[in-house]
C-alpha positions in Angstrom: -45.5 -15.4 -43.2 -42.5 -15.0 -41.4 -43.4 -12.6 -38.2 -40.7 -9.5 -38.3 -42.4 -8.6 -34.6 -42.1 -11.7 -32.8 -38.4 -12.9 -31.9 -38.4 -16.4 -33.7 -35.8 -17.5 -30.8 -38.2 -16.9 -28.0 -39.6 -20.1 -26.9 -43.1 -21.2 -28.6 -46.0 -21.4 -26.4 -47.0 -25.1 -24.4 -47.9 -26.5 -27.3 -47.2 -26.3 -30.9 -48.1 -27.1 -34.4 -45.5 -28.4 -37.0 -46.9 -28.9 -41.1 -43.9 -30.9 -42.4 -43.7 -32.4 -46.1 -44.7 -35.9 -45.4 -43.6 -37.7 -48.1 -40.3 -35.6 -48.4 -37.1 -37.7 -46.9 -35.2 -34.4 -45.6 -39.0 -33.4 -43.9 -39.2 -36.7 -42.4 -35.8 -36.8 -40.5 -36.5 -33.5 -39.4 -39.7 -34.6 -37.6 -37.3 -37.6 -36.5 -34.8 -35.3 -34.8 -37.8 -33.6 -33.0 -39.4 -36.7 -31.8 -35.8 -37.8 -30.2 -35.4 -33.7 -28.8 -38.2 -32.9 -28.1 -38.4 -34.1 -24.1 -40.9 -32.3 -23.2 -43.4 -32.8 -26.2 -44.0 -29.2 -26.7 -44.4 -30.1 -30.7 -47.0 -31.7 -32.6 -47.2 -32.7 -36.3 -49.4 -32.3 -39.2 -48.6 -33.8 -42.8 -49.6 -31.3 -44.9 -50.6 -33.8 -47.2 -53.2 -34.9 -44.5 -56.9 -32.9 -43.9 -55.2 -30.9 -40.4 -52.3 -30.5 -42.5 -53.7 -28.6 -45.8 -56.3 -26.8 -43.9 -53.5 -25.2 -41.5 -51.6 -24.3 -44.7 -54.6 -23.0 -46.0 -55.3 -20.8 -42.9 -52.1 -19.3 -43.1 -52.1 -18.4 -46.8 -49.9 -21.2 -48.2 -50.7 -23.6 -50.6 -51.0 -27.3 -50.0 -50.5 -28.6 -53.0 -47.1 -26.3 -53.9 -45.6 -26.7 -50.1 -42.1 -24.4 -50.4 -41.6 -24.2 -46.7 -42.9 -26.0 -43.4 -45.2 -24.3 -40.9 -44.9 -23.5 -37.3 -48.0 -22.3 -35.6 -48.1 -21.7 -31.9 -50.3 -19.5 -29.5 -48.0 -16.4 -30.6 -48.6 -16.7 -34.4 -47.3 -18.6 -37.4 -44.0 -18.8 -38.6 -42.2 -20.2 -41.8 -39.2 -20.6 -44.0 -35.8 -20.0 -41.4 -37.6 -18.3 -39.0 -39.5 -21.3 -37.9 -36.4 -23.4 -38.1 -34.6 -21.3 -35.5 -37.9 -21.2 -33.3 -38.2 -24.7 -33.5 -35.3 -25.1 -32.7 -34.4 -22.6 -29.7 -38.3 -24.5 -28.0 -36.1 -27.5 -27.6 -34.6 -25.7 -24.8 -31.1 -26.7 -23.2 -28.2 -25.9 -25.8 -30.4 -25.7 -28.5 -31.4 -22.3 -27.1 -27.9 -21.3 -28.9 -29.5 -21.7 -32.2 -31.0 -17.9 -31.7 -27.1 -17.0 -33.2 -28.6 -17.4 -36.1 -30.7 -14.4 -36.0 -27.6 -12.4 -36.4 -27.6 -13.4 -40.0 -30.0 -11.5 -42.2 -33.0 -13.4 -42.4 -33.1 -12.7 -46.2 -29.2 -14.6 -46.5 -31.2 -17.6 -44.2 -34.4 -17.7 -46.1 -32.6 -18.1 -49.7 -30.4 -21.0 -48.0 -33.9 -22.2 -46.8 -35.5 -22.2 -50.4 -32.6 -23.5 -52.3 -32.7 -26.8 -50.2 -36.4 -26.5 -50.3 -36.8 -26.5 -53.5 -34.1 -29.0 -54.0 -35.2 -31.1 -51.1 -36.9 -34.3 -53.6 -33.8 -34.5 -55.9 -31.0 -34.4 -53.0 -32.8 -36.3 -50.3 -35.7 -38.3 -52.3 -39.0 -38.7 -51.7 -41.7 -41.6 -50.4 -44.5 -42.9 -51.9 -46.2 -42.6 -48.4 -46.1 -40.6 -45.3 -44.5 -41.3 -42.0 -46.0 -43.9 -39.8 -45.5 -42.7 -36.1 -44.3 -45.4 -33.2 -47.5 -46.1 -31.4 -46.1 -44.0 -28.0 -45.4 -40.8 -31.1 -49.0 -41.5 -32.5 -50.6 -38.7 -30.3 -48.1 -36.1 -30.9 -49.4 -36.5 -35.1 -52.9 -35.1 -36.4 -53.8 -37.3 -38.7 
């Protein structure tokens, strides 16, 4: 999934998707730190344990119901595993455009960085029995 001929650092398009993990605790402060970032609401968010959520997972080949990595779609494609992280970041714009220094490590050193805490990311950070509730001014920026 990850897209070897699109520069994840480059900026995502106006708007973008984000399938997060919604009842993973690690997932859900990451949509946290977006929400607070994200100044210029370039990101919305789909819990891929909600309908948008599992049928943009599905569209993009991954499987709901074993989630190993969050999704990042945007006008210019889909992106996964490290390479979405640093896109995700670097949209934030300001100094978060640094993040792109990450590209200079192999994305196959990031991705197994990415998995191990992935596939960790219940027994380290715990889980909820329930997903996210948005503010009411965050509730557009979710799609479901």
């Amino acid at each position: 999934m990850n897209r070897a001929d699109q520069s994840p650092v480059a900026p995502p398009a106006a708007r973008a998707t984000i399938v997060f993990d919604g009842v993973c605790l690690l997932c859900n402060g990451w949509v946290k730190f977006l929400l607070r970032h994200d100044r210029r609401g370039r990101y919305r968010f789909a819990a891929m344990q909600g309908q948008a959520g599992r049928a943009l997972l599905q569209q993009h080949g991954l499987d709901p119901d074993d989630p190993l990595s969050f999704l990042l779609v945007d006008a210019t494609g889909a992106w996964t595993d490290s390479d979405a992280i640093v896109r995700v970041l670097a949209g934030l714009g300001g100094l978060w455009r640094l993040s792109g220094v990450l590209r200079l490590i192999p994305r196959r050193v990031r991705d197994l960085g990415y998995r191990l805490i992935a596939r960790n990311r219940y027994r380290w950070f715990g889980r909820s029995d329930h997903c996210m509730l948005p503010t009411p001014e965050q509730h557009a920026r979710f799609l479901d």
